[in-house]
VOPAGU-2260 file (C-alpha; in pm, 1 decimal, decimal comma):
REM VOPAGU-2260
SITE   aa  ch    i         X         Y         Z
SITE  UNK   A    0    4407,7    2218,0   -6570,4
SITE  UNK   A    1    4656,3    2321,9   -6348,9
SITE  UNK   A    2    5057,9    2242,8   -6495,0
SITE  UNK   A    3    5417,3    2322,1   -6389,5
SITE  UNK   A    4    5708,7    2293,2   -6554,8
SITE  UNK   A    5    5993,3    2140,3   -6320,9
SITE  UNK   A    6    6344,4    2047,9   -6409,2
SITE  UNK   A    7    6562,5    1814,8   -6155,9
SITE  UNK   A    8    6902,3    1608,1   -6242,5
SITE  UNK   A    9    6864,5    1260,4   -6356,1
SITE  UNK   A   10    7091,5     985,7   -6372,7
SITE  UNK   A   11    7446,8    1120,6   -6474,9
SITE  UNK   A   12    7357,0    1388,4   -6365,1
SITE  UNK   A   13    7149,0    1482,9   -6687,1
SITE  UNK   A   14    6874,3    1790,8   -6663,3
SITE  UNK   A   15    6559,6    1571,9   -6686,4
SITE  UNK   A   16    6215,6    1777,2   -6819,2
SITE  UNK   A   17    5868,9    1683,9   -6643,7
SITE  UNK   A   18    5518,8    1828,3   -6591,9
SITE  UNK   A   19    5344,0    1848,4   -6223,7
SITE  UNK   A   20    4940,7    1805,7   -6265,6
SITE  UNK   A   21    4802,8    1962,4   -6029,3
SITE  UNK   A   22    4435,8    2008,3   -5945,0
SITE  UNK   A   23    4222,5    2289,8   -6089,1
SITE  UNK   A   24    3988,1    2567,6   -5881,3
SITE  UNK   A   25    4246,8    2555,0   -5591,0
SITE  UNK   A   26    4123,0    2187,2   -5517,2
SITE  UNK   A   27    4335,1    2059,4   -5177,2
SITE  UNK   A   28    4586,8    1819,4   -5316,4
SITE  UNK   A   29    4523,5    1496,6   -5109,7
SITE  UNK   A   30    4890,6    1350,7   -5191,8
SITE  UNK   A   31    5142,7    1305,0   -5482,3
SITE  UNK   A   32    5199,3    1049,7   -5755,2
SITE  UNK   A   33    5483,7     968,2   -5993,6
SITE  UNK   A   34    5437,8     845,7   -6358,4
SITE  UNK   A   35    5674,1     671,6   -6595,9
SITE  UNK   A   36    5633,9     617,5   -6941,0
SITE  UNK   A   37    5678,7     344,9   -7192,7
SITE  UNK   A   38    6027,6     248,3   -7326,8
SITE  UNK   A   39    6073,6     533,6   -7638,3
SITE  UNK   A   40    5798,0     712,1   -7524,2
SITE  UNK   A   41    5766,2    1017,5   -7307,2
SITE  UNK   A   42    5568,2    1185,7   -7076,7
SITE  UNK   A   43    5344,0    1356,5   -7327,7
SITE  UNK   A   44    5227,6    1063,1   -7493,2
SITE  UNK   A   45    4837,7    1045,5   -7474,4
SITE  UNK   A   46    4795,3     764,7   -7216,8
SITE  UNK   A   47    5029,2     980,4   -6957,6
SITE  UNK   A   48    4872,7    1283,4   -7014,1
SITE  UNK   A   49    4501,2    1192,6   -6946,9
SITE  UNK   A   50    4581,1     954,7   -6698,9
SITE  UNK   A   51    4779,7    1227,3   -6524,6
SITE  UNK   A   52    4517,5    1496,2   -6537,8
SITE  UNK   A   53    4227,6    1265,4   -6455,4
SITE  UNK   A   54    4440,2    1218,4   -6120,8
SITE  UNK   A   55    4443,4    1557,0   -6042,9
SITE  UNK   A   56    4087,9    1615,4   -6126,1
SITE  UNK   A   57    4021,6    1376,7   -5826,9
SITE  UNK   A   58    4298,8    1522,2   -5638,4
SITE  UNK   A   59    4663,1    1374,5   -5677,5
SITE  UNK   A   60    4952,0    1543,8   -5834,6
SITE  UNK   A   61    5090,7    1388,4   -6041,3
SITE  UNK   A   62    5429,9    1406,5   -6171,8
SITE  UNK   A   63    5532,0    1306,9   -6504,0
SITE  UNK   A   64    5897,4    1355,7   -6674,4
SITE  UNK   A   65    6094,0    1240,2   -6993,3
SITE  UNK   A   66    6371,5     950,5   -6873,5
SITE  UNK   A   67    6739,5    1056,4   -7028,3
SITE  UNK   A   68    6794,7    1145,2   -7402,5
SITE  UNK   A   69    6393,1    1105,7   -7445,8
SITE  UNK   A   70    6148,2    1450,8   -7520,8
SITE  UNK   A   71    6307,6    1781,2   -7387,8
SITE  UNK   A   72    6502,7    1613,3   -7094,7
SITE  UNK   A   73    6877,8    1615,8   -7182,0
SITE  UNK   A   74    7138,5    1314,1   -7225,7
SITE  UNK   A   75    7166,3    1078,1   -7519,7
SITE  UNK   A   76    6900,8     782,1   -7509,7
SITE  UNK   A   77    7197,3     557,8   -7677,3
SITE  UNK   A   78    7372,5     615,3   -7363,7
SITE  UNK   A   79    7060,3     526,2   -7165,6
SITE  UNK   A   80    6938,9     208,5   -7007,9
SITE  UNK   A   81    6729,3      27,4   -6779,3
SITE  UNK   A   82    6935,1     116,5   -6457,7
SITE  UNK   A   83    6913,5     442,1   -6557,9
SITE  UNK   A   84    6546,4     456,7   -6600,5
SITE  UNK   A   85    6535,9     352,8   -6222,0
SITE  UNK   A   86    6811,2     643,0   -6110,3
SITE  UNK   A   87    6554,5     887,9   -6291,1
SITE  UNK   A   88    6252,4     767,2   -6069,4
SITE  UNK   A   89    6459,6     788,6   -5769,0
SITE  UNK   A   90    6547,0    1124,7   -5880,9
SITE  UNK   A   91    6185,6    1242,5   -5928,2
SITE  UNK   A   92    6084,0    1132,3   -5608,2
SITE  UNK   A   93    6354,5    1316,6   -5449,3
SITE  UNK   A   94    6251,0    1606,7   -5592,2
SITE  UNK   A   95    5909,0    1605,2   -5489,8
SITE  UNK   A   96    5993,4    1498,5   -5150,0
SITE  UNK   A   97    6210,2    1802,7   -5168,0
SITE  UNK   A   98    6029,3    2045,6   -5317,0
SITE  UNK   A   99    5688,1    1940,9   -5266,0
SITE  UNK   A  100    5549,3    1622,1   -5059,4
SITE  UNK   A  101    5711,8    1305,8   -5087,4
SITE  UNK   A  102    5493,3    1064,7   -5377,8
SITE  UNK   A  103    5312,8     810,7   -5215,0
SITE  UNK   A  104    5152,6     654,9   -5550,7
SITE  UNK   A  105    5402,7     534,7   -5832,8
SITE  UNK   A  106    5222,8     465,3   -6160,9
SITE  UNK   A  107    5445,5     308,5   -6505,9
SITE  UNK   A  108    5321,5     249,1   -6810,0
SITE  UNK   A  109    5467,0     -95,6   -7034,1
SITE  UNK   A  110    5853,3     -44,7   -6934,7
SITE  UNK   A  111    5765,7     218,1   -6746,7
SITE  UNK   A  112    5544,3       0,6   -6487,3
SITE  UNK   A  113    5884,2    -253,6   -6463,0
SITE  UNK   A  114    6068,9      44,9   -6390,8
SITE  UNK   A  115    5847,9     138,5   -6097,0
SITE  UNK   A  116    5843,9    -231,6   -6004,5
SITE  UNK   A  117    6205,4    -256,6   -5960,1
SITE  UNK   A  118    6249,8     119,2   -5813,1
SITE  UNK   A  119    6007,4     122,5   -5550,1
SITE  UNK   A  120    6272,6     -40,6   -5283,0
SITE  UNK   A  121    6437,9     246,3   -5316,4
SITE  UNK   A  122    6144,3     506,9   -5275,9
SITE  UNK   A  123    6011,4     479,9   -4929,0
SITE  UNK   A  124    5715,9     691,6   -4939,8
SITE  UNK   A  125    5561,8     484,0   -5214,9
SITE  UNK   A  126    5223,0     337,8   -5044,7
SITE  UNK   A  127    5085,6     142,7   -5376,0
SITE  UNK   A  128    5218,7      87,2   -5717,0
SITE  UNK   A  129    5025,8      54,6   -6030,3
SITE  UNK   A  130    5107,9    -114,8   -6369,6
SITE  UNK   A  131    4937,9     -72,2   -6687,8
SITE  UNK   A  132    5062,2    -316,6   -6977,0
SITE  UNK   A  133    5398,7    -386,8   -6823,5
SITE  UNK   A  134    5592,0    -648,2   -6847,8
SITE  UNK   A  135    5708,1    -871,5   -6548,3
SITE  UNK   A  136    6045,8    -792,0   -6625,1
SITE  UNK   A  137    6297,5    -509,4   -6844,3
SITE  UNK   A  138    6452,6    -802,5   -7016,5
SITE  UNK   A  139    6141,0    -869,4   -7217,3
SITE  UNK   A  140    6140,7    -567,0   -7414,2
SITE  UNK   A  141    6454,7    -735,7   -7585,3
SITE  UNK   A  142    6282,6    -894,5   -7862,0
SITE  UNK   A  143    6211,7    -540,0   -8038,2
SITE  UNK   A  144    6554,9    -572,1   -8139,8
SITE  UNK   A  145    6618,0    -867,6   -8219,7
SITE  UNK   A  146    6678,6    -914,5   -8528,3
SITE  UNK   A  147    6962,2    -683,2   -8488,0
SITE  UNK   A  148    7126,4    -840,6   -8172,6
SITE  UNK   A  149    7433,2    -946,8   -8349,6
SITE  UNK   A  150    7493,1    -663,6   -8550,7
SITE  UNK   A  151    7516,8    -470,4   -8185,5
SITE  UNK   A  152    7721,5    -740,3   -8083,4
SITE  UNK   A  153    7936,2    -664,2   -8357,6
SITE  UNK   A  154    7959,9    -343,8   -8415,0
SITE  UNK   A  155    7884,8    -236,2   -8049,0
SITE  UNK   A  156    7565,5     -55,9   -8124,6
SITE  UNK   A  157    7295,2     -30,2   -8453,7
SITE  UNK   A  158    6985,3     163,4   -8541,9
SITE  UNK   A  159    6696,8      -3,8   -8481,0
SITE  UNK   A  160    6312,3      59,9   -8574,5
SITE  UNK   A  161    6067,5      64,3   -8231,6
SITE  UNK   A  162    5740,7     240,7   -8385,0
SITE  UNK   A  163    5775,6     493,8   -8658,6
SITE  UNK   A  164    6074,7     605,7   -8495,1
SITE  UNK   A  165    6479,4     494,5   -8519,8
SITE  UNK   A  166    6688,4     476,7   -8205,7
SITE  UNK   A  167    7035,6     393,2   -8160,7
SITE  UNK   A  168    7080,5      37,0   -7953,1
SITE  UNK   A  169    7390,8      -8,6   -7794,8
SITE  UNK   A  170    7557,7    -328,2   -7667,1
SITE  UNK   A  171    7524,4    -215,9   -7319,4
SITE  UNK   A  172    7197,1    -153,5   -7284,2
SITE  UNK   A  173    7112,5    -515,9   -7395,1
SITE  UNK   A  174    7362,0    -626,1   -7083,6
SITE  UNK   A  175    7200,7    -404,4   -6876,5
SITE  UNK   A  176    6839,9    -546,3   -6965,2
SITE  UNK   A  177    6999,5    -874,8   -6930,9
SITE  UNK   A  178    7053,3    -844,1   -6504,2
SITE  UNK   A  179    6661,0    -824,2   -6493,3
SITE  UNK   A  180    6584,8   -1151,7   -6515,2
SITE  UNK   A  181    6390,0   -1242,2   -6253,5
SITE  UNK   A  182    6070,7   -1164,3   -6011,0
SITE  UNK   A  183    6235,5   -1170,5   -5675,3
SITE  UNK   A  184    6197,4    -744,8   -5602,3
SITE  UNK   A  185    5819,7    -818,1   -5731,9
SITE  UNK   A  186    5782,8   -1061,8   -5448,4
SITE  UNK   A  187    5952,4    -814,4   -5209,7
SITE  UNK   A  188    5754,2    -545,2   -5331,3
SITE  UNK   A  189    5587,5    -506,9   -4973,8
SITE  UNK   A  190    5347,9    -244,0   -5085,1
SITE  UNK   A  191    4951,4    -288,5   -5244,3
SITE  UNK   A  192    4983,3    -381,6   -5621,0
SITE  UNK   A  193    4720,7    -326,0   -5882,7
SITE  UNK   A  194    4727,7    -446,6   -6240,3
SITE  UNK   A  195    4625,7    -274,7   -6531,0
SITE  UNK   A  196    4650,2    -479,3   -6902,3
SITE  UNK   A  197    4450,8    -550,4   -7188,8
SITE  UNK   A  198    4397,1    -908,5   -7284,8
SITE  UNK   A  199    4429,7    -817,5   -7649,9
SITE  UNK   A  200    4780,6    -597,8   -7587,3
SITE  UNK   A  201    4992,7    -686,7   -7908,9
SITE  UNK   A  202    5284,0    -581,7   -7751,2
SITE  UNK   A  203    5277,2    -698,8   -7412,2
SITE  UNK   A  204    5088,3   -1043,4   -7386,3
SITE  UNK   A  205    4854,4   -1040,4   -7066,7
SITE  UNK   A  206    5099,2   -1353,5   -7014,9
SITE  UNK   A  207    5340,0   -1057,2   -6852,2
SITE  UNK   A  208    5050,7    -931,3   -6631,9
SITE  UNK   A  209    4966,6   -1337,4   -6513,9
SITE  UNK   A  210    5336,4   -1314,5   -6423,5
SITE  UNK   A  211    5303,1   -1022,6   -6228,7
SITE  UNK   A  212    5032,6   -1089,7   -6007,0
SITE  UNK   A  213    5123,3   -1485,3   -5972,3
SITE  UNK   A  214    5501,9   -1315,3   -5777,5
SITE  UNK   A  215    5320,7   -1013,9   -5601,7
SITE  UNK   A  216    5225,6   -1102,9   -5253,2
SITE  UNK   A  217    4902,6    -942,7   -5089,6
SITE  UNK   A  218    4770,6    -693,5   -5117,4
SITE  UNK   A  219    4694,9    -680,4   -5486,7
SITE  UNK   A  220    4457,8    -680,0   -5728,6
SITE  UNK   A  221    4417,7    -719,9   -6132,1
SITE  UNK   A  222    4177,8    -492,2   -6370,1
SITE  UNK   A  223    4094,5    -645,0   -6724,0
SITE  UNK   A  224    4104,2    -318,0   -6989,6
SITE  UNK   A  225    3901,1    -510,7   -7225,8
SITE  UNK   A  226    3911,0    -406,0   -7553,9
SITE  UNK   A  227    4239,6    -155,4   -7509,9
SITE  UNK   A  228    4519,7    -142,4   -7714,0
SITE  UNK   A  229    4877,7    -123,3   -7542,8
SITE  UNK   A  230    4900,6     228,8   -7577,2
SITE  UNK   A  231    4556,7     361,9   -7469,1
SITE  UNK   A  232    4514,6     505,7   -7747,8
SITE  UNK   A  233    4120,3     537,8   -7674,0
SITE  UNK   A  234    4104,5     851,8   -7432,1
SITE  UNK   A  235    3778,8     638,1   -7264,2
SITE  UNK   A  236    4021,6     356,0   -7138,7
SITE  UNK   A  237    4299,8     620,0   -7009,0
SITE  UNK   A  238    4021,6     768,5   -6859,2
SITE  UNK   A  239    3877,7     412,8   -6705,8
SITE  UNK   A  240    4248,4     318,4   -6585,6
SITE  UNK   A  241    4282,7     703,2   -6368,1
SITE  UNK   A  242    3933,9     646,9   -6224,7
SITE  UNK   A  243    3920,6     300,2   -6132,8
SITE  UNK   A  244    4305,8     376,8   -6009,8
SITE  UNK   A  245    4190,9     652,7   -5765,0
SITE  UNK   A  246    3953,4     486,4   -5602,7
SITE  UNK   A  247    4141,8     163,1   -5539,9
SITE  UNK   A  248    4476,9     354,0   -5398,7
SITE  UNK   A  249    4213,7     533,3   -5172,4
SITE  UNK   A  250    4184,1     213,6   -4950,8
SITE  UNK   A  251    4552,5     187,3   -4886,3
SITE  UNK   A  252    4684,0     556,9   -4907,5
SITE  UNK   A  253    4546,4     769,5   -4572,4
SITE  UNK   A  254    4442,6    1122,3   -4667,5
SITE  UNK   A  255    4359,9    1308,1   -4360,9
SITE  UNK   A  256    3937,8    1279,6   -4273,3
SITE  UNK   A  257    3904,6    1634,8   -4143,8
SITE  UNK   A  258    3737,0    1877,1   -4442,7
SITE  UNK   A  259    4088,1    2051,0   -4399,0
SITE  UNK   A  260    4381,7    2142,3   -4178,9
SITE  UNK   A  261    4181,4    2490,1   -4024,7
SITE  UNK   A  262    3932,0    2247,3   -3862,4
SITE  UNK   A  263    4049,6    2282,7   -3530,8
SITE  UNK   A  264    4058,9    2652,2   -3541,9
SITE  UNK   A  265    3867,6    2880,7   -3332,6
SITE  UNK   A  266    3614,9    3164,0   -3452,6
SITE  UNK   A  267    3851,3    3454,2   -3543,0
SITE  UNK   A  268    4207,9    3238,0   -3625,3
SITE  UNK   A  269    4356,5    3196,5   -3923,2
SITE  UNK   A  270    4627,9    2884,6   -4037,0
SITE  UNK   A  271    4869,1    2965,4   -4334,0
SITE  UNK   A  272    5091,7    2649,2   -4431,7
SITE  UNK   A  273    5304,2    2548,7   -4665,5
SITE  UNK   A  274    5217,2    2365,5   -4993,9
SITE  UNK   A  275    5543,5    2353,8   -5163,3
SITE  UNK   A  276    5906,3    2470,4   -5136,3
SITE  UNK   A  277    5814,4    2740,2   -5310,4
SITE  UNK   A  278    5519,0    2985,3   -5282,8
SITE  UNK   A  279    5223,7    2806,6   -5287,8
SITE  UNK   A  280    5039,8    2841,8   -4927,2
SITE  UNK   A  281    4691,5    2714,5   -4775,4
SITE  UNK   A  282    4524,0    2931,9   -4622,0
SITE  UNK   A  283    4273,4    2787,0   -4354,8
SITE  UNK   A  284    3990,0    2963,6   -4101,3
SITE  UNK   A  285    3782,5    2700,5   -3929,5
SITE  UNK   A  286    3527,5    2668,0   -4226,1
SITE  UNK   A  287    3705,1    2759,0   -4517,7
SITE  UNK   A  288    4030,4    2637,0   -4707,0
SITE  UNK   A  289    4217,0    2915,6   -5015,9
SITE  UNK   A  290    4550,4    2908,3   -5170,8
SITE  UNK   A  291    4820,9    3171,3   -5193,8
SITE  UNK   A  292    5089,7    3207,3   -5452,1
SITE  UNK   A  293    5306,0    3420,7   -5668,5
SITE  UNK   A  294    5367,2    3436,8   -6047,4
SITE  UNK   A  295    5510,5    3247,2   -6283,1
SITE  UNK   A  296    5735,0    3554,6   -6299,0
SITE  UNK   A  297    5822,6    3557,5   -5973,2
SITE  UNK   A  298    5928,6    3193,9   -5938,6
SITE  UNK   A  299    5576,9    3098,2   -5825,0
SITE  UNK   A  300    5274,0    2876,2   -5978,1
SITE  UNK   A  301    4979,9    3097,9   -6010,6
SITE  UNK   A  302    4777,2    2875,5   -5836,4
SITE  UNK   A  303    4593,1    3125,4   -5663,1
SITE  UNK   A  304    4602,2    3536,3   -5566,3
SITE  UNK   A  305    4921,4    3695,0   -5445,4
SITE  UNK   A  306    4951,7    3839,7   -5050,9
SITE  UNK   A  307    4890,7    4233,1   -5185,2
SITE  UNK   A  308    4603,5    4054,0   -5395,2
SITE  UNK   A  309    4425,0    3842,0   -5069,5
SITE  UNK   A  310    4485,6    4242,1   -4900,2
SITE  UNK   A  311    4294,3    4398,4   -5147,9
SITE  UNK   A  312    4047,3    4146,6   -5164,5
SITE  UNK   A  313    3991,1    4136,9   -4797,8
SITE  UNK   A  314    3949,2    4528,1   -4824,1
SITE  UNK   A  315    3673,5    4524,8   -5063,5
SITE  UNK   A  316    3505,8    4236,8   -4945,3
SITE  UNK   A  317    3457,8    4443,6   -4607,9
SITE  UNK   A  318    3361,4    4729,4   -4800,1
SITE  UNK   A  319    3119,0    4579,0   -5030,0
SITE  UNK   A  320    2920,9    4402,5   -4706,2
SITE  UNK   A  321    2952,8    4757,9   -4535,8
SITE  UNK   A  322    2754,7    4896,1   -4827,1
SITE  UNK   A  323    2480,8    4673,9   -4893,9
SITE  UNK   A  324    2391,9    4649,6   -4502,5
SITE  UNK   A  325    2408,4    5015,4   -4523,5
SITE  UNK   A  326    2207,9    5070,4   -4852,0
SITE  UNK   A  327    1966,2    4777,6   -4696,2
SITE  UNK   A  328    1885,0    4976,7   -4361,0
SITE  UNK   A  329    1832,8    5302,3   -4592,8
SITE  UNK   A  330    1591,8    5137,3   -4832,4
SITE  UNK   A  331    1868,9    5253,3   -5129,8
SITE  UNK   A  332    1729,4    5114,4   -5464,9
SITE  UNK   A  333    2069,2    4915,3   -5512,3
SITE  UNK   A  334    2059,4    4666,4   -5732,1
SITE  UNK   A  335    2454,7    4575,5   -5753,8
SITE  UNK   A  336    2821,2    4683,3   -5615,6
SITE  UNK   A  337    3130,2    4626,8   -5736,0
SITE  UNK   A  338    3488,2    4777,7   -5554,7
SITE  UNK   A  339    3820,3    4762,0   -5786,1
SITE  UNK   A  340    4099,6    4809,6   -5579,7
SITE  UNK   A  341    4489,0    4798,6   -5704,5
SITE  UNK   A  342    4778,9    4901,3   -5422,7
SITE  UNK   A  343    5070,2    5090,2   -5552,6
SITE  UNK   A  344    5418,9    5318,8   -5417,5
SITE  UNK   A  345    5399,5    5621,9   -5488,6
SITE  UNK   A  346    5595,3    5963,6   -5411,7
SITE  UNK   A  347    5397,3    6192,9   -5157,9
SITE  UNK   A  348    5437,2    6468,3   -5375,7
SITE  UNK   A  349    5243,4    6302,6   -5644,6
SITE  UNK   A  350    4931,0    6188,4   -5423,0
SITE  UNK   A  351    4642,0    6459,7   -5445,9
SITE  UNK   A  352    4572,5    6283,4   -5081,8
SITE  UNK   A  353    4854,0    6240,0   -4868,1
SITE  UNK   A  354    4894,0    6612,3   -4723,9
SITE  UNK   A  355    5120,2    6601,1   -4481,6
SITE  UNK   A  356    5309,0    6302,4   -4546,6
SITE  UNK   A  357    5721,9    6280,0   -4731,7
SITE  UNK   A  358    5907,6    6004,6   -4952,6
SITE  UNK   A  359    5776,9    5740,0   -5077,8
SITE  UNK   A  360    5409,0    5574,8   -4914,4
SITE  UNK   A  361    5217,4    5304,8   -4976,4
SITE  UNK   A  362    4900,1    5351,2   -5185,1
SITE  UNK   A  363    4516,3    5184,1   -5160,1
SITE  UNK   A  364    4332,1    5263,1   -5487,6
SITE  UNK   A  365    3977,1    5151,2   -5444,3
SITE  UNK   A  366    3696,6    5214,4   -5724,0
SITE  UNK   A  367    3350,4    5151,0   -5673,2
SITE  UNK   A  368    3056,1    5121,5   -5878,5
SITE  UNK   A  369    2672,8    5137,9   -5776,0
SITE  UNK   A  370    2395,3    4967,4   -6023,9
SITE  UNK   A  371    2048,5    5113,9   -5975,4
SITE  UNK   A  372    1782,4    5273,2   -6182,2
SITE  UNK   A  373    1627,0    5486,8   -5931,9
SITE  UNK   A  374    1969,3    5556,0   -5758,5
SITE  UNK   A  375    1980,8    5927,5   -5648,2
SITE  UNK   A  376    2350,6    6131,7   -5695,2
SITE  UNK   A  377    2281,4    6173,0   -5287,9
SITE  UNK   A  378    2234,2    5761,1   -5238,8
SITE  UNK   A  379    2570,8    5681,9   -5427,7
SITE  UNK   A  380    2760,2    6060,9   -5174,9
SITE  UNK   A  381    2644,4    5856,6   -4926,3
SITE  UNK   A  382    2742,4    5468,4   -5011,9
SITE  UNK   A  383    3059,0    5644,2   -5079,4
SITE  UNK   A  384    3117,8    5799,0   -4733,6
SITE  UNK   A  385    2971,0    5478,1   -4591,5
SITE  UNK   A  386    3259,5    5279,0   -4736,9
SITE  UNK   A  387    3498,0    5464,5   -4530,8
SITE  UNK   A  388    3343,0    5311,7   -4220,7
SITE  UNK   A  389    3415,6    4913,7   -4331,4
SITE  UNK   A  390    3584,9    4775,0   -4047,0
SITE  UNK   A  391    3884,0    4651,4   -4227,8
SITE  UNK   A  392    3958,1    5021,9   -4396,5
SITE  UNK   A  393    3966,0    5146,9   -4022,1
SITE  UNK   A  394    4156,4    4877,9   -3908,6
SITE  UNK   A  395    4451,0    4910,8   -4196,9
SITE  UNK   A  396    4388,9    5309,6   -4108,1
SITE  UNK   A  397    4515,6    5292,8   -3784,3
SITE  UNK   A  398    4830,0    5163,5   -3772,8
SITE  UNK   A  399    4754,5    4878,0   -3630,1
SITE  UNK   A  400    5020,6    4693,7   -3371,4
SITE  UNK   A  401    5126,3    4360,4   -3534,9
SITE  UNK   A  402    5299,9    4105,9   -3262,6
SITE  UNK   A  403    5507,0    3807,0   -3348,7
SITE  UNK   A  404    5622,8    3530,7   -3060,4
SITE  UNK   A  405    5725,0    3143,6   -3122,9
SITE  UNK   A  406    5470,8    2921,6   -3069,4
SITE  UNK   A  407    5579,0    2626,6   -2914,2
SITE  UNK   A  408    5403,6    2269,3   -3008,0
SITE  UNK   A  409    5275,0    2039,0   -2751,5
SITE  UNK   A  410    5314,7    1644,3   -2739,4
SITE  UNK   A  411    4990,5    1643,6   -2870,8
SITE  UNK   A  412    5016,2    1821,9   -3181,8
C-alpha cells in the first residue's frame, strides 16, 4: 500500500499529523476522501486504517489525520473540543484541495461521523457523506463523563476514564458539546447520506443512527453491520463497511468514463498532467496511462520512476525491441535480453569515450546481457553493434531540436 505522511495547521493553528492512502501499482486515483476518527481515538486505530486502505485498493485516497492534542498531531486535547474537531476537517480539506484534489467523499467514524455531519456546510466539494456508529449529535458523547460533571463544574476541569485511557475534561468542552443540540444542519445536509451502525453497538445505540436517517432528506440510505461491535474491531466488518461504501458513493460521485485522460490523443502524442502539488505526474499516450515522481528525498512520493529513470527506460526499451527483431531476422539462438542503463555527469577527461569533448557532459551507461546456450562470441559482437541502431539511441544522438509554444485551449476543451 501506497502512504504519505502530510502535515497541515489545524485549528489554532496547531501542526495536525495525517496519512494519505493512496492506491498501489500506480492505480489512477478516481477522487479523494476524508476520514475522521472517533472521539479519543486517532487515525491509526484499526477501523480507520482498513477502511482507509480498502478505499484506495478500489481507488480513492483517502486522507486520514489525528484531530488536536490526539496521536502525533500537536496541541493539548484538554484544550480541544467539538468546534475544533470541525476547524480540523475544514483544514484537511483545504489541504487537499490545495495540494492535491479537493475531497469529494467525507467519511467519520462515532464522533467522528457527527463531526463530518456538522462540517460538511462548510466543505463544498463534499458529494456524499458517510457515518459509521455516530451519533446524531456531539452532545451525546456527554454521558462518558458524567459522573464527573460537577467536579468539572467545580474545579473547571477533571480526569476522566474513556477506555483504558485518562483524559483531562475541561468545563468548556462540555459548553461547547452543549451548542449541538439539535438536527437542523442534518436536515440541510443537501448531499447523499449513507448510514453505517451496528444494532448491537454498546456505545452508540442504533437509536442515534434511527435519528439520523429520520432528519436526513433524500438521497440516503442505511446499512445494518450486523453482528459489529462499535469499534470494528473485526477486520471483516471494516472491510464490509469500505466495500459496500465504494460502491454506493459510485452512484452519486462522477469519475470520468473514458479509460483515462490520453484517450483523445492521437498515434504519436503524449499528455503529462499533474497529480498533485507536488511531483507526482500522469503520464498518458492514447492507450496507456504511467505515473511520474520523485523521492521521498527529494520532496516527492515515490509513486512511480523519476524523469532520468522514464529516459533510461525509454532507451532500453528501444534497444531491447531493436535486438530481438534483429536476433529474430538472423535466426540468433537468443533465448533472453536484458539492458541496465544508469545516466551520470561526468568530467570529459575521465570518459574513455568522449574524445574530443571538455568540462563536464552528460553520461548514458547502458549494460546488456544476452541468454543463450548456443550463442556464438560473433552473435552477441553483433547484438551489440545492433543496439547502436535503436531508434531512440539515434534520436538522443543527434541533438535533437526540442520546440516549446503556448497552446491555447478552445471553448471546447
Amino acid at each position: 500500500m501506497n502512504r504519505k505522511k502530510v502535515e497541515f495547521p489545524g485549528s489554532n493553528g496547531q501542526m495536525l499529523a495525517g496519512l494519505l492512502e493512496l492506491p498501489e501499482n500506480h492505480r489512477r486515483i478516481e477522487y479523494y476522501a476524508l476520514f475522521a476518527h472517533c472521539f479519543t481515538c486517532g487515525k491509526d486505530i484499526a477501523a480507520a486504517t482498513r477502511i482507509s486502505r480498502e478505499l484506495a485498493d478500489n481507488g480513492i485516497a483517502v486522507l486520514r489525520f489525528d484531530f488536536t492534542g490526539l496521536g502525533n498531531s500537536d496541541g493539548d486535547f484538554a484544550n480541544s473540543n467539538f468546534t475544533s474537531n470541525i476547524e480540523d476537517l475544514v483544514a484537511a480539506a483545504n489541504l487537499l484541495a490545495t495540494e492535491y484534489q479537493a475531497p469529494q467523499l467525507i467519511i467519520g467514524h462515532s464522533l467522528g461521523g457527527a463531526a463530518v455531519l456538522a462540517a460538511v456546510a462548510q466543505i463544498e466539494s463534499i458529494k456524499a457523506v458517510a457515518t459509521i456508529a455516530a451519533p446524531s449529535t456531539a452532545h451525546h458523547v456527554q454521558h462518558l463523563f458524567e459522573t464527573s460533571k460537577d467536579k468539572i463544574a467545580a474545579e473547571g476541569q477533571a480526569t476522566v476514564k474513556i477506555g483504558l485511557r485518562e483524559f483531562s475534561i475541561k468545563q468548556q468542552l462540555i459548553e461547547d458539546l452543549d451548542q449541538y443540540v439539535d438536527l437542523q444542519h442534518i436536515a440541510k445536509l443537501r448531499r447523499p447520506l449513507i448510514v453505517f451502525h451496528s444494532p448491537v453497538d454498546s456505545i452508540v445505540p442504533v437509536a442515534e443512527a434511527g435519528a439520523i436517517f429520520g432528519a436526513a432528506k433524500h438521497p440516503k440510505s442505511y446499512v445494518s453491520l450486523d453482528k459489529a461491535d462499535h469499534l470494528l474491531s473485526n477486520k471483516a466488518d471494516a472491510v464490509y463497511v469500505a466495500k459496500t461504501l465504494a460502491a454506493w458513493a459510485a452512484r452519486y460521485i462522477e469519475v470520468p468514463t473514458e479509460e483515462h485522460a490520453g484517450n483523445h490523443l492521437d498515434d504519436g502524442h503524449v499528455l503529462v498532467t499533474e497529480l498533485d502539488k507536488k511531483f507526482l505526474r500522469g503520464l498518458y499516450s492514447r492507450t496507456h496511462a504511467l505515473v511520474a515522481d520523485e523521492p521521498k528525498d527529494f520532496g516527492g512520493s515515490d509513486l512511480g520512476p523519476t524523469p532520468y529513470n522514464l529516459l533510461l527506460m525509454g532507451l532500453g526499451a528501444c534497444t531491447s525491441m531493436t535486438i530481438r527483431m534483429y536476433a529474430a531476422r538472423k535466426k540468433i539462438p537468443l533465448e533472453d535480453v536484458d539492458v541496465r542503463l544508469v545516466h551520470d555527469r561526468v568530467h570529459a577527461d575521465d570518459c574513455d569515450q568522449c574524445e574530443g569533448r571538455e568540462g563536464k557532459i552528460e553520461r548514458i551507461s547502458r549494460f546488456i546481457r544476452f541468454e543463450g546456450a548456443e550463442l556464438t562470441e560473433e552473435d552477441k559482437q553483433n547484438m551489440l553493434r545492433i543496439a547502436d541502431l535503436c531508434p531512440v539511441h539515434k534520436t538522443l544522438e543527434s541533438d535533437p531540436v526540442i520546440t516549446t509554444q503556448l497552446e491555447i485551449l478552445t471553448g471546447n476543451e
